[in-house]
VOVO-546646 format. One record per residue: residue in three letters; x, y, z of N, C-alpha, C in turn. Coordinates in Angstrom, 3 decimals. Each point is the difference from the previous one (the first is absolute). Layout:
<atoms>
(atom ALA, (X, Y, Z), (X, Y, Z), (X, Y, Z))
...
</atoms>
This chain:
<atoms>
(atom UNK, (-52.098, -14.347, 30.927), (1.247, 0.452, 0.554), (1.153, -0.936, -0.379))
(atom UNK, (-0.428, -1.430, -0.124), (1.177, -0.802, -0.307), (0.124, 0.060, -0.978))
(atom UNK, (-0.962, 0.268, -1.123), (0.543, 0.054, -1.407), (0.768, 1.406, -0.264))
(atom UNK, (-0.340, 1.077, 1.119), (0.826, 1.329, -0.320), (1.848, -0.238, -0.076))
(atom UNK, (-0.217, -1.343, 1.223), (1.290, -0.095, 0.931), (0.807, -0.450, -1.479))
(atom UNK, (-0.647, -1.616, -0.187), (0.968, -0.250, -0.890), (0.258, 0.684, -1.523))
(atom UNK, (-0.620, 0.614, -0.394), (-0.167, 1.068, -1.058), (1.405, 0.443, -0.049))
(atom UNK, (-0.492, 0.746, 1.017), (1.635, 1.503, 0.561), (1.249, -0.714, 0.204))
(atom UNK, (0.097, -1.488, 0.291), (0.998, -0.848, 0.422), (0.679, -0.314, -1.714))
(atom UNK, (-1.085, -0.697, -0.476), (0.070, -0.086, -1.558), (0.940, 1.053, -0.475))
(atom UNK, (-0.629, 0.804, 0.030), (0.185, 1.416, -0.815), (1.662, 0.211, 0.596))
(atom UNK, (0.367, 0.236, 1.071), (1.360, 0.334, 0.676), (0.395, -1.096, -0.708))
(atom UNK, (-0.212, -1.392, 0.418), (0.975, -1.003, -0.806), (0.888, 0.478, -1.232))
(atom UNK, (-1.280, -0.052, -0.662), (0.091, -0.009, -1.771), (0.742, 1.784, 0.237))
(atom UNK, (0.215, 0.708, -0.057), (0.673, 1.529, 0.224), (1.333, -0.608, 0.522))
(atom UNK, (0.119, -0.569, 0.916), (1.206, 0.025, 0.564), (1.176, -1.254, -1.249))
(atom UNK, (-0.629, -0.956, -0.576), (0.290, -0.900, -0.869), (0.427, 0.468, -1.455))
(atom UNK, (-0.576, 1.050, -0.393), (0.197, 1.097, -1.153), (1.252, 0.781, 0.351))
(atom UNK, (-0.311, 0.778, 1.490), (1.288, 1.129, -0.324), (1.186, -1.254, 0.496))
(atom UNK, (-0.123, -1.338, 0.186), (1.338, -0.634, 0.146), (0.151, -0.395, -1.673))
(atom UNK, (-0.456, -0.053, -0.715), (0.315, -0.798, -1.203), (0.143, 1.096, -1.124))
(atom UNK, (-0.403, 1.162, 0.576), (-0.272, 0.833, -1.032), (1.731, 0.790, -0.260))
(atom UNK, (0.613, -0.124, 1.487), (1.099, 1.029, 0.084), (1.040, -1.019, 0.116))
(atom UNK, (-0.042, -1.262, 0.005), (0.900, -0.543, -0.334), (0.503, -0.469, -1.191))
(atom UNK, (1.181, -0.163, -0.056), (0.895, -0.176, -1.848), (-0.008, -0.586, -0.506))
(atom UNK, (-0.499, -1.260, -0.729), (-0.097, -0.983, -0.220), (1.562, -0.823, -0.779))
(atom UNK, (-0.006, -1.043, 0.091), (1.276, -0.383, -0.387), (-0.132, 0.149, -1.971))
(atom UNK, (-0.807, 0.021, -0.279), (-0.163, 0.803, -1.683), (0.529, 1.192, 0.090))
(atom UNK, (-0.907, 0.805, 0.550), (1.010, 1.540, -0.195), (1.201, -0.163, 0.397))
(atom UNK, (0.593, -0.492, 0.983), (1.094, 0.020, 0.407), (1.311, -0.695, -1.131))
(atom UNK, (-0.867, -0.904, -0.801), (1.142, -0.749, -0.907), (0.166, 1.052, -1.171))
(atom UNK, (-1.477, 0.797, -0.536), (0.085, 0.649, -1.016), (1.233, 1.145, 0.541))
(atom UNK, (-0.565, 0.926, 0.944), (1.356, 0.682, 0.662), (1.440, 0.268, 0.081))
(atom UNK, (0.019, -1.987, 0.306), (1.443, -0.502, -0.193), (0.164, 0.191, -2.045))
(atom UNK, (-0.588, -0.529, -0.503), (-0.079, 0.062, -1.239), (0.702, 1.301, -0.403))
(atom UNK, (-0.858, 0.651, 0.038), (0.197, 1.949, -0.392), (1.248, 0.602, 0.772))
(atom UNK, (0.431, -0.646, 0.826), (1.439, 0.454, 0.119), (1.007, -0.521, -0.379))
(atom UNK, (0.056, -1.273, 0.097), (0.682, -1.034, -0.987), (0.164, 0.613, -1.473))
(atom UNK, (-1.060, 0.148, -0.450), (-0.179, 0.842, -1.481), (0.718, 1.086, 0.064))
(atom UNK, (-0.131, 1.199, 0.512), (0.586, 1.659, 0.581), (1.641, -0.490, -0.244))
(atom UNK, (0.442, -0.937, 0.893), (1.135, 0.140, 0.590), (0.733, -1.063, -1.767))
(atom UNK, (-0.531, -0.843, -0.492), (0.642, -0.032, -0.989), (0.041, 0.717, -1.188))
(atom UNK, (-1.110, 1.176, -0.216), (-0.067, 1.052, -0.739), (0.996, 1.079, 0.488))
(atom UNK, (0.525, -0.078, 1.267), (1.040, 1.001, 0.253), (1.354, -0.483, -0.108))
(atom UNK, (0.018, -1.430, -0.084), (1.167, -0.201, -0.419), (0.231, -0.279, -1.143))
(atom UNK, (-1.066, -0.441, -1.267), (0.618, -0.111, -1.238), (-0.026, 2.039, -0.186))
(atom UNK, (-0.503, 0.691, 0.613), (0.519, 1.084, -0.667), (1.476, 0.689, 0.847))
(atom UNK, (0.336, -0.196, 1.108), (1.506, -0.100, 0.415), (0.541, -0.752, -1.226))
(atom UNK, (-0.057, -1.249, -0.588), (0.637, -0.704, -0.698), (0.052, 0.636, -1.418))
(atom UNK, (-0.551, 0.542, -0.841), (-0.232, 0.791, -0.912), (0.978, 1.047, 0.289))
(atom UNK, (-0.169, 1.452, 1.094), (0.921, 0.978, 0.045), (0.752, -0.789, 0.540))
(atom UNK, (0.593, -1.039, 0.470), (1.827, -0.609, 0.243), (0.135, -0.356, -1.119))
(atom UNK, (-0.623, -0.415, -1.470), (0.655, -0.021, -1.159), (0.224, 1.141, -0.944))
(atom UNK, (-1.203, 0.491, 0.003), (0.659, 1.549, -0.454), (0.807, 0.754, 0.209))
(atom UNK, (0.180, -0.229, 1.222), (1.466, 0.820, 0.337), (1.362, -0.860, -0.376))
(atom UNK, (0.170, -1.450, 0.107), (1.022, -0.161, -0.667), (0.038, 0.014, -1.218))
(atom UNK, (-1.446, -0.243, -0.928), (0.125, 0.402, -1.484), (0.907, 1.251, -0.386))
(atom UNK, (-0.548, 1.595, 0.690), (0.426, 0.731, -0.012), (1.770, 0.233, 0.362))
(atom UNK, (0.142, -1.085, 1.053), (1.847, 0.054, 0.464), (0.018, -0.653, -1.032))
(atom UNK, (-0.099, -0.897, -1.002), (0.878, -0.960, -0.388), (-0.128, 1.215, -1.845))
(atom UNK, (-0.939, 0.513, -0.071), (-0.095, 1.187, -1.335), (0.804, 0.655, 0.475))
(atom UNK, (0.628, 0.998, 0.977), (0.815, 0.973, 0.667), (1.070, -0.723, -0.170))
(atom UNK, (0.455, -1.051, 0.738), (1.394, -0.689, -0.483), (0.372, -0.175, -1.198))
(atom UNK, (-0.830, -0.345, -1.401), (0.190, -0.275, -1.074), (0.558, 1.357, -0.625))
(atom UNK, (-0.707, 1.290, 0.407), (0.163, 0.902, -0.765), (1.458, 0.284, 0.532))
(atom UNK, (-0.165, 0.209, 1.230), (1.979, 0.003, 0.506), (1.097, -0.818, -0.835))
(atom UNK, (-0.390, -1.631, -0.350), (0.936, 0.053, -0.689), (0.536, 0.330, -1.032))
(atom UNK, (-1.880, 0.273, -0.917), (0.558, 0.218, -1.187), (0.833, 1.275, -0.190))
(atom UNK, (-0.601, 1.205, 1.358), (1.015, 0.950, -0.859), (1.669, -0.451, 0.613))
(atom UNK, (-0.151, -0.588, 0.989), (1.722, -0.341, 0.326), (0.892, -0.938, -1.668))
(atom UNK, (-1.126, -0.921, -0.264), (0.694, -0.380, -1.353), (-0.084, 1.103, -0.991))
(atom UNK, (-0.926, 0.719, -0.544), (0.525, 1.392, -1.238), (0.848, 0.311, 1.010))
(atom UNK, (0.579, 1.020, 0.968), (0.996, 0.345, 0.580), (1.093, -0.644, 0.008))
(atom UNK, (0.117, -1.382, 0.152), (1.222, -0.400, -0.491), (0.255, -0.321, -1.017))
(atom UNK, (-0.964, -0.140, -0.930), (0.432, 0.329, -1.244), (0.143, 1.348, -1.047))
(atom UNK, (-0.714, 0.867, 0.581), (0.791, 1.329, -0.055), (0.920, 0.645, 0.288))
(atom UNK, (1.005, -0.844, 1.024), (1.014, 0.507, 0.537), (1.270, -0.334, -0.592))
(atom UNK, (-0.133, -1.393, -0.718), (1.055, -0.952, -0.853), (0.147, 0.817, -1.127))
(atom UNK, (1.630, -0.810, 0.005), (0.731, 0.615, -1.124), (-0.441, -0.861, -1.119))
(atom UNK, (-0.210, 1.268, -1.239), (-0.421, -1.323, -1.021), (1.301, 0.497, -0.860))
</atoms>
C-alpha cells in the first residue's frame, strides 16, 4: 500500500511539473519572437521607404517634363 501511495504521489508530482514547464514560454522563444518582429517591422519600413522614393522619383520626372515643355513653349512663342 505504501509503495501504491508513493507511486501515485510520484506520478502527480512529475504530471503536475510537466504541464508547468511544458506551457510556459521560455525566455528563448520569447527573444526569437522579439526577433521576428523586430525583423517584420523593419521589412515594413524599408518597403514604406522604397514607395516614399518612388513616388518622389516619379514627382521629380513629372516636374521635369513640366518644364521642359514650359521651355519649348517659350521658345515657341519668341520672336525670332
Amino acid at each position: 500500500m505504501r509503495k501504491s501511495i508513493s507511486l501515485f504521489t510520484m506520478l502527480i508530482a512529475m504530471a503536475l511539473t510537466l504541464s508547468m514547464t511544458s506551457c510556459r514560454e521560455t525566455k528563448e522563444d520569447k527573444a526569437e519572437e522579439a526577433i521576428e518582429d523586430v525583423k517584420d517591422g523593419v521589412e515594413d519600413a524599408a518597403d514604406d521607404v522604397e514607395d516614399a522614393a518612388d513616388d518622389v522619383g516619379d514627382d521629380i520626372e513629372d516636374a521635369a517634363d513640366d518644364v521642359e515643355d514650359e521651355v519649348e513653349d517659350a521658345t515657341d512663342d519668341s520672336p525670332q
